[in-house]
N, C-alpha and C positions, 0 to 999 in steps of 0.2 A: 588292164592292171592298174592298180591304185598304187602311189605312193606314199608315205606319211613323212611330213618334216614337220620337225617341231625346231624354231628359230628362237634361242635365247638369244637376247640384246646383251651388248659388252656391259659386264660387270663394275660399280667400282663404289670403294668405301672408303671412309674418311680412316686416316693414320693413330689412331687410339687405341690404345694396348686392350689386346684381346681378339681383334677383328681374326676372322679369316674367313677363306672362300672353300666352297665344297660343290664339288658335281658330285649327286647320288647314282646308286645303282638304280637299275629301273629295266621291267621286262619289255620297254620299250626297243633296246637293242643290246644287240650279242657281243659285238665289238667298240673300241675304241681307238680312235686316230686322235694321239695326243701331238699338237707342234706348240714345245715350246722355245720362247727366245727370250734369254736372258741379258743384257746389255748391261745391267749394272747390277751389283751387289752381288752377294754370294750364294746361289741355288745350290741346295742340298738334296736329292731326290733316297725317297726309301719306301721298302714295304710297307704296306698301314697294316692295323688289323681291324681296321674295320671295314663296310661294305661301300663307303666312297670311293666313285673310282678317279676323282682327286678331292686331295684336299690340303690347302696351303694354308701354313702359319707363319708368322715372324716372330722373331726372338727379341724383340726388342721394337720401340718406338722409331721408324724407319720414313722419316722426311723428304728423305731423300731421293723415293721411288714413287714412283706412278705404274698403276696395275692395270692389266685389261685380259680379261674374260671374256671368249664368245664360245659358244658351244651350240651346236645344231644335230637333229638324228637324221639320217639318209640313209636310205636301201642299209637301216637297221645296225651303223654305225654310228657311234659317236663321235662326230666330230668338233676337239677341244682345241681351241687357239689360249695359250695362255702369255703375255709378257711382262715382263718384269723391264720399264723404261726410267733411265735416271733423268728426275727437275732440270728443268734449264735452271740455272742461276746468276746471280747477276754480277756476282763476284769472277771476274775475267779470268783470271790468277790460281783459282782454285778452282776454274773447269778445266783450265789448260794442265795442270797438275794430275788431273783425276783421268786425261785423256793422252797423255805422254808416257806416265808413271803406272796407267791401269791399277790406279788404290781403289777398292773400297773402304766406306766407311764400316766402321765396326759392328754397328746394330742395323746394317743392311744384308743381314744373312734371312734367305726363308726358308722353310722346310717342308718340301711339294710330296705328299704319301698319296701311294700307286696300289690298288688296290689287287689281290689275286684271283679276284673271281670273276675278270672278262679279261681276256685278250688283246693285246696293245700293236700298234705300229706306234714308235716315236719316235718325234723326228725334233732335235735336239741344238739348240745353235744358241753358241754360248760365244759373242764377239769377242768383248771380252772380261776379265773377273779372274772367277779362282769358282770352280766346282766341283761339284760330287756326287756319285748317284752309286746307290746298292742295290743291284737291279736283281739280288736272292730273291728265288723262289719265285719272283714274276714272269705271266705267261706273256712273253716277246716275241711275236712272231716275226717283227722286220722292228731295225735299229738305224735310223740314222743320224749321224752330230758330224756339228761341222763348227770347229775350235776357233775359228778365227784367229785372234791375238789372246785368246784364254789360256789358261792352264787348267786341264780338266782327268781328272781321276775318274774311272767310271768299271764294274765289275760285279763279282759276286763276290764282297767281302764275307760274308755268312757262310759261302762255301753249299750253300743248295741250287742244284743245277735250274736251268729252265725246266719249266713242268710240260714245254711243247716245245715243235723244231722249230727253230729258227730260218728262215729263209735265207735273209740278208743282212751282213749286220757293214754299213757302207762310213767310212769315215774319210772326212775332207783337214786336214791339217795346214794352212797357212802358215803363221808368225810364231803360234805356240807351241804348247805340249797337248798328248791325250798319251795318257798311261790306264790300260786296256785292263784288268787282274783277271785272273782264273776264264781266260775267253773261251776255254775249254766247256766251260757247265751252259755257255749260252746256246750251244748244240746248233751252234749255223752253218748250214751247209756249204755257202757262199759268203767271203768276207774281203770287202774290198776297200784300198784306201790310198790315197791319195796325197804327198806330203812335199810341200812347197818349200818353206824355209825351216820348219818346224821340227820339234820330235816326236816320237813317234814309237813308244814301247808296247810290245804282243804280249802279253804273259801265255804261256800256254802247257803250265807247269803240270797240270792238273791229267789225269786220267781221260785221253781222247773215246767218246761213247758213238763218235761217226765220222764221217768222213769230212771233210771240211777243204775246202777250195780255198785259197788265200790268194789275192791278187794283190800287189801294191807298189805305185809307184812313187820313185823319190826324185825330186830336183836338186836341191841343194842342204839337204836336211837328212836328219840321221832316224833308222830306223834299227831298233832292240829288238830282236824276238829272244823273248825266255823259252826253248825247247822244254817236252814232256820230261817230267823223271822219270817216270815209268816207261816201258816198253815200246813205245810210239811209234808205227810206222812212219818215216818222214821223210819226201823229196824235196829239195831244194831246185829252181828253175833260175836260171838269173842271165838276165841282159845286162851287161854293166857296161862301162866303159872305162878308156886308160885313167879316166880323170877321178874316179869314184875308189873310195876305200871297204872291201867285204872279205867279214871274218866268218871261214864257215870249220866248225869246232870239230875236234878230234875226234875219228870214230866213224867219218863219215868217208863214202867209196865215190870216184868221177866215174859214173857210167859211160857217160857221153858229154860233149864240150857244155861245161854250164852247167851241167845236171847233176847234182850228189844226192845219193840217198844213206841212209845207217842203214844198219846190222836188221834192224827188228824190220825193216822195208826188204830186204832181202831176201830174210826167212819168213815174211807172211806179210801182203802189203794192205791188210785189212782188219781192223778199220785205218785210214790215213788220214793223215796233214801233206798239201799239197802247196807249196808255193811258189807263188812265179812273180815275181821281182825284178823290178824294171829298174836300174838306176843311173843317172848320168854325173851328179855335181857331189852325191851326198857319200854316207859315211853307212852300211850294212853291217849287224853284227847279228850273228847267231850263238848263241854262250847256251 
């Protein structure tokens, strides 16, 4: 059996208004394994419409970053390393500012477009900054970010679900935020996360299409879940301890110690929202 890799060398282009980078579509491979890491400035990620399956612009004359691109095909995958790393500088003062305070600078925002017409794993690690990703109507079949000291928004603001299942959608929460929207349309079967000192909101406001496993543990950090409006089968599983604070909303029945589920899990427990919640230090709420 023959293999085919095709090995692009890391990318990079001088800071002049207009640059950008783009990996093309190609019947080369089916899939894509995007890992990006962002460390300074502002990553915006969104649908494209076109048939790049990335392609990165900045907003602005941005000195202040260094870029690098590697991408390789393997057993018919693409796989894309992309990072966004902030200059050393030499001004003491104004790195210690930028690494205490987590500022970017203003025209250090780029805007990374995900194309619909191959398949993604991505895996997402934003240290720290301020992000955003509209991951409408893209095919995601595994999701992972890991917040670091970010504060990171990431959903289906457009409101169009995934167009495939989601396997895993795994989040790691340290020092920051990830505020999750509409995690209903990402149709993950399994979603798991992890939350240190950080927050840590679920939206799941959205009409459930399957079943969905929720695992998440908390240490000293607070964890949102927005329940369905609609009819939502839903259990609740929780480890907690005397030291931890968990609010679980009106409506819902103690089956068994730990265990609550609502009315619509009662009268029909399918499709469901399953969650099992570990906490020791932090703060739970279900609204």
């Amino acid at each position: 059996m023959f293999i085919i890799l095709f090995i692009f060398p890391a990318i990079s282009f001088s800071q002049s208004a207009g640059d950008q980078l783009a990996v093309k579509n190609s019947m080369a491979f089916d899939k894509v394994s995007l890992n990006l890491t962002g460390t300074s400035g502002i990553c915006l990620i969104k649908p494209a419409i076109h048939d790049d399956v990335l392609n990165v612009k900045k907003s602005a004359e941005s000195p202040h970053i260094e870029i690098s691109l590697q991408h390789q095909i393997k057993d018919r995958i693409n796989h894309i390393h992309f990072q966004l790393n902030k200059k050393s500088v030499n001004n003491m003062g104004k790195a210690l500012s930028h690494k205490i305070f987590n500022k970017s600078e203003e025209d250090d925002k780029w805007y990374v477009y995900l194309s619909r017409h191959k398949p993604y794993s991505l895996n997402l690690n934003y240290p720290v900054g301020d992000s955003y990703a509209d991951l409408s109507g893209l095919p995601i079949e595994t999701l992972k970010i890991n917040t670091g000291n970010a504060d990171v928004k990431i959903g289906y603001f457009s409101s169009i679900y995934n167009p495939v299942e989601m396997d895993t959608f795994l989040a790691q929460v340290d020092f920051g935020s990830l505020h999750v929207a509409h995690l209903n349309m990402a149709k993950a079967k399994t979603i798991i996360a992890d939350v240190g000192f950080g927050n840590l909101l679920l939206d799941f406001s959205d009409k459930c299409k399957n079943n969905s496993q929720i695992k998440v543990s908390v240490g000293a950090g607070k964890l949102t879940v927005n329940l369905p409006k609609h009819d939502t089968p839903v259990m609740v599983k929780l480890n907690d301890s005397p030291l931890c604070r968990v609010k679980i909303p009106e409506g819902f029945s103690q089956t068994a110690k730990n265990i609550f589920v609502n009315a619509a899990y009662l009268k029909n427990p399918q499709p469901h929202l399953t969650f099992d919640v570990d906490v020791a230090l932090g703060n739970i709420l279900f609204e």
